[in-house]
N, C-alpha and C positions, 0 to 999 in steps of 0.2 A: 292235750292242753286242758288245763282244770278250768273247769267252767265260770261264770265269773258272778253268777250266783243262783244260789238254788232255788229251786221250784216253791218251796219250804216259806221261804224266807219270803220270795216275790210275793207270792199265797196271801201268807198273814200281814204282809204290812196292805195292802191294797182291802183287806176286809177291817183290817183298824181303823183306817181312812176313812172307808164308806159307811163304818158305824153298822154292819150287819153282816151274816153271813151266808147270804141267798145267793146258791148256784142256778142257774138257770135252764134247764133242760133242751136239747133240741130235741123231740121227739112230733116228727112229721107225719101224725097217723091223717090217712086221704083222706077218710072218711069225715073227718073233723076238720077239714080245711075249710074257711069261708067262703062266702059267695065272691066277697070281693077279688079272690085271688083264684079261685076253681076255672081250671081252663080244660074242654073238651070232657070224655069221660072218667077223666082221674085211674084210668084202669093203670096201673103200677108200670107198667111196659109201652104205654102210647107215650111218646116222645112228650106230649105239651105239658107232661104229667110232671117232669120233673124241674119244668121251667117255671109251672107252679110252687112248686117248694121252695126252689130258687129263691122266688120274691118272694112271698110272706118269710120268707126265713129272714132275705135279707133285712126285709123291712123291722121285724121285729127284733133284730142285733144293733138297726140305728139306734131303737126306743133304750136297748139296755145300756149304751155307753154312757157311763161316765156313771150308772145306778146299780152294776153288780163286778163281783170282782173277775168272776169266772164263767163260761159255760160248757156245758154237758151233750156232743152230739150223740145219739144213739144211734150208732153205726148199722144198723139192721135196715132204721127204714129209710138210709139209702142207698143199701147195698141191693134192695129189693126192686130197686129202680134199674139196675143194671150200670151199663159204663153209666149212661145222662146222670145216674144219682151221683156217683165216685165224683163226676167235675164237679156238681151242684157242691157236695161236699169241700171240695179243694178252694171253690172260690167262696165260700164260707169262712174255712179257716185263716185265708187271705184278710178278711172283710171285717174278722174279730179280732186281729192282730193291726189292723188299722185304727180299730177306736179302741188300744189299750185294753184289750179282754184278752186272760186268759182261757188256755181252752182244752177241755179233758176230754179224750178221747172212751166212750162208753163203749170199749168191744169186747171185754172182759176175756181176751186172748189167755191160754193155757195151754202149751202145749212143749215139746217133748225137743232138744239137742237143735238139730242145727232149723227147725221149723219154728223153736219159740225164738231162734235168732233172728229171722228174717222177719218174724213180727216185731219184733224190738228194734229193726232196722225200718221198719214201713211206719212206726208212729213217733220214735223218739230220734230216730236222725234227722238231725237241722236242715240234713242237705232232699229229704222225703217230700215229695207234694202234698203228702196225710201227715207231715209233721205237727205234733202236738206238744202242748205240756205238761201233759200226763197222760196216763191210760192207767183204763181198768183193768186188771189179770184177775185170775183163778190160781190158786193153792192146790186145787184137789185132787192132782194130777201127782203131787208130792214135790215138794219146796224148792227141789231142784233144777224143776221147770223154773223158776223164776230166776236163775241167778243170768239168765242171757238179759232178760228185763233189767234187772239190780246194776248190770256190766254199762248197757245201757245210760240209765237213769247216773249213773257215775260220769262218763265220757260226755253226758250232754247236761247237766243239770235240770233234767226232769222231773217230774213226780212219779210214782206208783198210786195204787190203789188197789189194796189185794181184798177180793171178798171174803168175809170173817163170817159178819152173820147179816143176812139178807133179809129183807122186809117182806118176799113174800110167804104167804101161810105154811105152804110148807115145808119152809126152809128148815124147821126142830127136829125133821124123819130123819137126817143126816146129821145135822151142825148141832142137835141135841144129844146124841149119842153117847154115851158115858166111855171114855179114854182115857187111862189111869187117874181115874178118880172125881174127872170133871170132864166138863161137855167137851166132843170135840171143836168146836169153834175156838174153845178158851185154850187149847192145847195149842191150836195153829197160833192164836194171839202170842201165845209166852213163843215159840220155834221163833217169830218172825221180829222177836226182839233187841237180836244182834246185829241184823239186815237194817233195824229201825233206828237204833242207836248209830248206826256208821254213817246212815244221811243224815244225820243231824244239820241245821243250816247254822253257820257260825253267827248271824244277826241274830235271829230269833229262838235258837234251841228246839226249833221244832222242825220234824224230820220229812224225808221229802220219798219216805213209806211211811207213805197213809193207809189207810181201813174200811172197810166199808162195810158200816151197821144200821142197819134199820129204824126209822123214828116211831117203829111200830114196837121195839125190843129195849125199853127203858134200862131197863132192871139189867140185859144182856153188855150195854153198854157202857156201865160201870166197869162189870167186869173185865171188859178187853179194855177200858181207862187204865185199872191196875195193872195190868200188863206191860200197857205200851204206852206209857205216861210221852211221849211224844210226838207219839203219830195220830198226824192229823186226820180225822175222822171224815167220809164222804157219807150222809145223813139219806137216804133214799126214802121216799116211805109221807114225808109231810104232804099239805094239800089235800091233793084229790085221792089220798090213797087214805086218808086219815090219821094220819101222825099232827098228834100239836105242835105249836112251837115250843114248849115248854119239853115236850116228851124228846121233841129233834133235838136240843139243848143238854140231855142229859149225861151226857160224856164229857161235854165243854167242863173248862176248868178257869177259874179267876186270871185276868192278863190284867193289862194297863190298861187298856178300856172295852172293859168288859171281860163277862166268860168268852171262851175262843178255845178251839183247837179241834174246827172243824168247819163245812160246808154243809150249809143243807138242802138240798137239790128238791127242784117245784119246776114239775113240766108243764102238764096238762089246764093246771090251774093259771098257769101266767101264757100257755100259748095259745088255750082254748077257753078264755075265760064264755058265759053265753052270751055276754053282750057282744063280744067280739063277733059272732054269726050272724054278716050284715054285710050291705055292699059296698057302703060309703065308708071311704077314706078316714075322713074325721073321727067319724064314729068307732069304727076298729082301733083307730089311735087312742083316745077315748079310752074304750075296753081294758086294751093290752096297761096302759099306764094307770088305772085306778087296781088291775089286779097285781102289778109290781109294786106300787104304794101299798097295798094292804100287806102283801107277803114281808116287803123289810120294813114295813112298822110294826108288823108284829114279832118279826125275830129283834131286830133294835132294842125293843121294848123285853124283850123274855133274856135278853144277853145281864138285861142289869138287874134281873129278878135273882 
């Protein structure tokens, strides 16, 4: 049965709406959890540990409804929890499909015949406890690993997010590599352009293989633009890692309001902002909503530059 609409399409009308394009990261490092929510030794493995995560997670997916279009779990740090993480995780995705949030699965899965099927069965089937509306995969494994993802992404009206060129440093010792005549990153860009054109979403023309480039790689994100004039871009790298919003913008291209044709994802800065290091309630509320005002006033604001 053909899906009834695409990941593509749901994406960008819900970032037109809200007038910016802030993804919101779940990345649950312990060491950075507040006072108000740290329960026993946060040791990764002690049971109270992941009941921790639980609530400040939960807590701060109420603060984002209705003020981002999407969010980003990074599956690692609750995979490191063991099972308590996997449920903390499951009643998460439950809890972001309650307040209307999107939600992309950060596991950056790549792998080989009937093992990338069963990942493409644990994040993009509807019927999955880890079901998502997108995930991140890997290319470098060669293109073919993706097409159980792409079969996927067909059958459920999902997103992708293939890694092109990544934000961190030394992503150039590979994805800079020169490959008949240009870097490999820009080779995978042009391969992934027939896979990109077939999920086109018929509202929006924009496709539901997305990319994922760096707001640390300006100049890099032009180039995979020309390529893939319709895949939406997942923007890593702004915030705390140092990308501006202007630099996370640089692939966006002119829509009906505003540049568009991407996400730009802020973890550390919107889950750990320093005010937020504190016991009181108010006050962490506080925190968490003045560093979400600053992030999409300043992408809102760089969309119409």
């Amino acid at each position: 049965m053909k899906p009834s609409k695409s990941f593509a399409d749901s994406l960008i009308a819900r970032v037109r709406s809200l007038g910016h394009p802030l993804c919101a990261g779940l990345d649950p490092h312990l060491d950075r959890i507040p006072p108000l929510f740290r329960r026993g030794s946060m040791d990764p493995h002690a049971p109270e540990t992941a009941r921790a995560v639980g609530e400040m997670l939960s807590a701060f997916l109420d603060r984002l409804e209705g003020r981002v279009a999407i969010v980003k779990p990074q599956i690692a740090f609750f995979e490191q929890l063991g099972a308590a993480g996997m449920t903390v995780l499951e009643g998460l995705l439950a809890r972001a499909r309650e307040r209307g949030i999107l939600v992309l699965m950060d596991a950056k899965r790549g792998d080989i015949g009937s093992t990338a099927a069963a990942y493409a069965r644990a994040y993009l089937d509807p019927g999955s406890s880890l079901a998502s509306d997108a995930l991140t995969v890997s290319p470098y494994l060669g293109l073919d690993t993706l097409e159980p993802f792409a079969t996927g992404a067909r059958e459920s009206g999902c997103g992708l997010f293939v890694l092109v060129r990544t934000s961190n440093p030394g992503a150039g010792s590979l994805q800079d590599l020169e490959v008949k005549d240009a870097p490999l990153f820009e080779e995978v860009a042009s391969q992934l352009a027939p896979l990109a054109s077939e999920l086109r979403g018929p509202e929006t023309g924009w496709s539901s293989l997305g990319v994922v480039v760096g707001a640390t790689w300006p100049a890099q994100s032009l180039a995979v633009r020309e390529r893939l004039p319709s895949s939406i871009f997942l923007v890593p790298g702004y915030g705390a890692q140092g990308g501006s919003a202007d630099e996370a913008l640089a692939g966006f291209v002119p829509g009906p309001a505003g540049r568009e044709g991407g996400i730009v994802n802020a973890s550390r800065s919107l889950t750990f902002p320093e005010a937020a290091h504190t016991e009181d309630t108010q006050t962490w509320e506080r925190a968490i909503d003045q560093a979400l005002d600053q992030a999409t006033t300043e992408l809102a604001e760089a969309i119409h530059r």
